[in-house]
N, C-alpha and C positions, 0 to 999 in steps of 0.2 A: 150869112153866118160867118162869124171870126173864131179866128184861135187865138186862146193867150194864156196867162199863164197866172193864177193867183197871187197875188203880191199881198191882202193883206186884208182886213175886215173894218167896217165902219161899224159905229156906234154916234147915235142921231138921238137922245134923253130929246127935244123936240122936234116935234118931223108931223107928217103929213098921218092923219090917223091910220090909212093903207097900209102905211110901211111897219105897223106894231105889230108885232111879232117877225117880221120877215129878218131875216140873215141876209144883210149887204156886204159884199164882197168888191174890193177893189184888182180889178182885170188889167195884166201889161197885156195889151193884143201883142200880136208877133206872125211873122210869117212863117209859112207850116212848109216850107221850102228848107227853113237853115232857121229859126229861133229869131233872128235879128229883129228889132221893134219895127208895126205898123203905124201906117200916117197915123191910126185912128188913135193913140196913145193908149194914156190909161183910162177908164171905163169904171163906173161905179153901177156895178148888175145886183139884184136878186136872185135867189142860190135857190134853183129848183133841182140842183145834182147832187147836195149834201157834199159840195166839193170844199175844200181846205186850201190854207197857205201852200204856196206851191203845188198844188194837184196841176197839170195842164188841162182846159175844156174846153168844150163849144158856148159861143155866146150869139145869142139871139141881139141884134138891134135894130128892130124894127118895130116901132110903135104897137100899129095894131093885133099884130105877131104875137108881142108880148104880151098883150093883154088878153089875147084869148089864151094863151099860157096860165096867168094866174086866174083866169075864169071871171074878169069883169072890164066891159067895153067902157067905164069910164076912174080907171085905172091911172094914177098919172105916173106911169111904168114905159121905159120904152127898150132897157136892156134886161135880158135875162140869162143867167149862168144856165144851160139844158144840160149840157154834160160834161164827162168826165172824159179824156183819152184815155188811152191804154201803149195806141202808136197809130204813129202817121206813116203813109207808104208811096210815094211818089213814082211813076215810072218804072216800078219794081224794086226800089232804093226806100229804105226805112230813115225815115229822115227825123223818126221821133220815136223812143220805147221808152213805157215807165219805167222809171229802177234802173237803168242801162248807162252809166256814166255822165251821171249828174242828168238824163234825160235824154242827151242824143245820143242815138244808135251808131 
């Protein structure tokens, strides 16, 4: 599972019949340590958190993960948006609150 942070939403007018009606969401992963960007970049997930531009969440990427997620083993899905933060806590150090100066605590 990754953290990151909403950057921004796609829109696919031709795409794979699966993805009709779904909400794809473009994800910066990021370290939940201090925000700074992960190897894994940016991430194009399906939004099962009703998450937004800028929300922070959890990302699912792992194939068959995801697809039992959206409820079909031949899904061609492998990231999934699962949720939303609220805050990260590390060590006893809050290292992420929503709403909290631009997001870190």
């Amino acid at each position: 599972m990754l953290v990151g942070t909403v950057i921004g939403t796609v829109v696919a007018p031709v795409q794979h019949s699966f993805y009709d009606g779904q909400k794809l969401l473009l994800v910066r992963t990021e370290s939940p340590l201090d925000g700074t960007a992960a190897p894994e970049g940016v991430l194009l997930a399906i939004d099962r958190a009703h998450a937004g531009v800028g929300d922070k969440v959890l990302v699912l990427k792992e194939g068959s993960s995801a697809r039992a997620i959206v409820g079909d083993a031949r899904a061609p899905v492998r990231t999934v948006v699962v949720g939303v933060i609220d805050a990260i806590e590390i060590d006893g150090r809050a290292t992420y609150e929503h709403g909290m100066d631009g997001g870190n605590a």
